[in-house]
C-alpha positions in Angstrom: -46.0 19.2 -13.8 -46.3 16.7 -11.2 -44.4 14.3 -12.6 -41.8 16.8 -13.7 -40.5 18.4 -10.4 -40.6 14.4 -8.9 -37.9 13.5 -12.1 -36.1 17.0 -11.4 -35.9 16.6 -7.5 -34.6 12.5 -8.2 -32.0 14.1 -10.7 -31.0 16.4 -7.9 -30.9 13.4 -5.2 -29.0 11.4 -7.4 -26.7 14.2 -8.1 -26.1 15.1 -4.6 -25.6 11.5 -3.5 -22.5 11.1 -5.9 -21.0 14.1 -4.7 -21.5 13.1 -1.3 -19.9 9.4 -2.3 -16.9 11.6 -3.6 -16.0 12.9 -0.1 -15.7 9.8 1.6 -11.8 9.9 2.0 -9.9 6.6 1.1 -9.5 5.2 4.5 -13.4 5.3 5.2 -14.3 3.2 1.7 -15.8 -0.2 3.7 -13.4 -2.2 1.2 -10.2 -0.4 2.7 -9.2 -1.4 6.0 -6.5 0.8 7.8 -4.4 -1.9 9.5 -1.5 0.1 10.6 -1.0 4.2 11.8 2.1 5.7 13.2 3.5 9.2 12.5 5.1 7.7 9.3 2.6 5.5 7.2 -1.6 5.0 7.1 -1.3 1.3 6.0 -4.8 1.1 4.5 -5.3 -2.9 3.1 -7.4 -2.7 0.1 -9.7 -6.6 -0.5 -12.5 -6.1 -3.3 -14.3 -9.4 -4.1 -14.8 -10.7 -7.8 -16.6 -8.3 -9.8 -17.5 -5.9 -6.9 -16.9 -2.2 -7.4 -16.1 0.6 -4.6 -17.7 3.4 -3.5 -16.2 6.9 -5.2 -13.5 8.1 -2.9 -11.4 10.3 -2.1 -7.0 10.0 -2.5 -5.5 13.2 -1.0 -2.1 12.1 0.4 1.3 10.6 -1.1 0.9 7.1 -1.7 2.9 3.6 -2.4 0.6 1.1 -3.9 1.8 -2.6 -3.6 -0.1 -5.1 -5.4 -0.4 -8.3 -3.9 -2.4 -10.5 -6.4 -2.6 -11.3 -10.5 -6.5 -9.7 -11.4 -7.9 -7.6 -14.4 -9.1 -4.4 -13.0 -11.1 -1.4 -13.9 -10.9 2.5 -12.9 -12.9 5.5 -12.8 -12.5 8.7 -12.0 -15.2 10.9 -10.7 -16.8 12.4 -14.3 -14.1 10.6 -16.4 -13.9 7.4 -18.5 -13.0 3.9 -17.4 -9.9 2.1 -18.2 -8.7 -1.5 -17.8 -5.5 -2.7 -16.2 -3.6 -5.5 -15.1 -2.7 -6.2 -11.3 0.7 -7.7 -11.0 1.8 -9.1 -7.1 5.2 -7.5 -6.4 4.3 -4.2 -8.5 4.2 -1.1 -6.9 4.4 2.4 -8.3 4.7 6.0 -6.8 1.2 7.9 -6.7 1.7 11.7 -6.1 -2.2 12.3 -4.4 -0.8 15.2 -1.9 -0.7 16.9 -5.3 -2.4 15.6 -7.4 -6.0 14.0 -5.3 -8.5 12.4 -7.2 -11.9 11.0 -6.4 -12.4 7.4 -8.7 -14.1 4.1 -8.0 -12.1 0.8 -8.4 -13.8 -2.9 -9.3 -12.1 -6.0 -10.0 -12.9 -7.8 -13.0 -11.6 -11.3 -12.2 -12.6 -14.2 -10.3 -10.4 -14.2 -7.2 -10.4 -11.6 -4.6 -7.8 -8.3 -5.9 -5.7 -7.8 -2.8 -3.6 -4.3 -3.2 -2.1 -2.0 -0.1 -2.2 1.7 -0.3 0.8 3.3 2.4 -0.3 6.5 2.5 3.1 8.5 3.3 2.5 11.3 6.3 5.9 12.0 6.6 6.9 14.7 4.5 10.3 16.0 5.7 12.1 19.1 3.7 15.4 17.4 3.5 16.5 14.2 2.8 17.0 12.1 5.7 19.0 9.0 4.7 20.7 7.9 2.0 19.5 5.4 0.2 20.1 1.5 1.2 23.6 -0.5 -0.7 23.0 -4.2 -0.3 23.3 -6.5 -3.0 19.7 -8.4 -2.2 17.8 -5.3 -2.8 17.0 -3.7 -6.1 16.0 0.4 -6.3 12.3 0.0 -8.1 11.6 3.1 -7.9 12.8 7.0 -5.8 10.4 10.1 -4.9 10.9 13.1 -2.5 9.3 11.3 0.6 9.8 7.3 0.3 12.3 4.5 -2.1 11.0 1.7 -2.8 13.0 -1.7 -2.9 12.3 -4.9 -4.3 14.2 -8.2 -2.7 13.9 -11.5 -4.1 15.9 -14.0 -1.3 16.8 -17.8 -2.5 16.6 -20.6 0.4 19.0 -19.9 3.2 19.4 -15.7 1.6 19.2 -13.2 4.5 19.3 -9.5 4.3 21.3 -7.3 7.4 20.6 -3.5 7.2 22.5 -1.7 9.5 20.0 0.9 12.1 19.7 4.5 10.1 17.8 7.2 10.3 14.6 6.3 8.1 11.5 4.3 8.9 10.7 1.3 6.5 7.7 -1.1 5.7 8.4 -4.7 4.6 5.8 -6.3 3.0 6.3 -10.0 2.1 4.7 -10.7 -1.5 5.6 -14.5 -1.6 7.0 -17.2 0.2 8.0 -16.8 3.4 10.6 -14.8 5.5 11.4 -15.1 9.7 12.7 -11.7 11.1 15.1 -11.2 13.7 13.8 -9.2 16.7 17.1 -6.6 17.8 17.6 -7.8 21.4 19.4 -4.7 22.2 16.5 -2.3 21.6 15.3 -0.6 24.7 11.5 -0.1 23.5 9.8 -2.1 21.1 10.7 -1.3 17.0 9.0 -3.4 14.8 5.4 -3.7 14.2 3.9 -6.8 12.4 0.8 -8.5 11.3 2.5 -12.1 12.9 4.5 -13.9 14.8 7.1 -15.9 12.8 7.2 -16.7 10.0 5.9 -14.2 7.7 3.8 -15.3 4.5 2.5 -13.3 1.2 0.5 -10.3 2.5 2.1 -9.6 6.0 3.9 -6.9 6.9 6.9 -5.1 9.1 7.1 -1.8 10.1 11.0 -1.2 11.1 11.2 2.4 13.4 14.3 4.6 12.8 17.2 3.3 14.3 15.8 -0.4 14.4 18.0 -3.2 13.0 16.9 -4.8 10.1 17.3 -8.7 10.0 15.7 -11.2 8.3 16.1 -14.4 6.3 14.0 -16.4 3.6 12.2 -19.4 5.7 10.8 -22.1 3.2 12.5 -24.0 0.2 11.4 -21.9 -2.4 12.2 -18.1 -3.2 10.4 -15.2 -1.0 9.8 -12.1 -2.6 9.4 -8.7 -0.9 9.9 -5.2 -1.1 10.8 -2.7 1.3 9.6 1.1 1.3 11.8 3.5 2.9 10.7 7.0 4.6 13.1 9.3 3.6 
């Protein structure tokens, strides 16, 4: 009998662990780094090692996933089956978590590091706020409620000129390399980056309503980026 309440009260542990690991909310998983927070975006960077796995947690709000690197991963949600994918750098899709959340682990299957970035969207306005973006260097990927995402791919000496509107936008440079152009007529600071100039695969730009947009491809080679839009 002994033996049998020790196996019970383990099952139970065990049990209660897993739904405690469910809880944790995405931003807390120790491979998810928040590296940006305004009123707009959580920018939560997301680095798992080769064939390391997450904790369970926790998506609850609107997200825009970017992937930054090639790697096989896996999936699981809490109680479901696995499934295998394929990470593709420039990629992004539209994940609808505010109503839809789901609790599911994440590992990385390959033998470099999977490098993704999950912009939680905080902003969720009633109306539309802008309209959307007409420049011939960016390409619609994809349009929901509260964001549009772009994609831009800029040949040597390409630059991209957005006039200030009314929306807030991310760019996050996925290859190559791009200089911006600070607005020297801005009273307070707009932009929010991870560097100085230039900007390389992985860094980011966080533009403030009413901020000018300028920048131009910096090396030899293409830069690819894309640009999410609060709406």
């Amino acid at each position: 009998m002994k033996i049998k309440k020790f196996n019970l009260f383990s099952v139970v542990l065990i049990l209660s662990c897993n739904k405690m690991s469910a809880q944790v909310p995405v931003f807390e998983e120790p491979r998810h780094k928040v590296v940006l927070l305004n009123d707009y975006i959580r920018l939560i960077d997301v680095h798992i090692p080769p064939h390391d796995t997450t904790l369970y947690h926790r998506h609850s709000t609107a997200s825009a996933i970017v992937f930054l690197t090639r790697n096989t991963t896996g999936s699981q949600p809490m109680g479901g089956n696995p499934s295998v994918g394929q990470a593709v750098p420039g990629n992004t899709f539209f994940a609808g978590y505010g109503d839809k959340p789901i609790s599911h682990r994440v590992w990385n299957q390959d033998t470099s590091v999977y490098h993704v970035m999950d912009i939680e969207i905080l902003k969720h306005p009633d109306a539309i706020s802008c309209e959307a973006i007409t420049n011939s260097s960016l390409q619609l990927k994809w349009e929901e409620k509260p964001a549009r995402m772009y994609s831009i791919r800029l040949n040597q000496h390409d630059h991209v000129d957005i006039a200030p509107g009314k929306c807030g936008h991310l760019l996050v440079v996925i290859s190559g390399s791009v200089n911006y152009t600070p607005d020297a007529s801005a009273s307070f600071p707009q932009v929010q980056t991870t560097r100085h100039n230039p900007l390389h695969a992985a860094d980011f730009l966080w533009f403030d309503p009413g901020a000018h947009i300028a920048f131009n491809n910096a090396g030899k080679d293409y830069a690819d980026c894309v640009l999410l839009e609060i709406r």
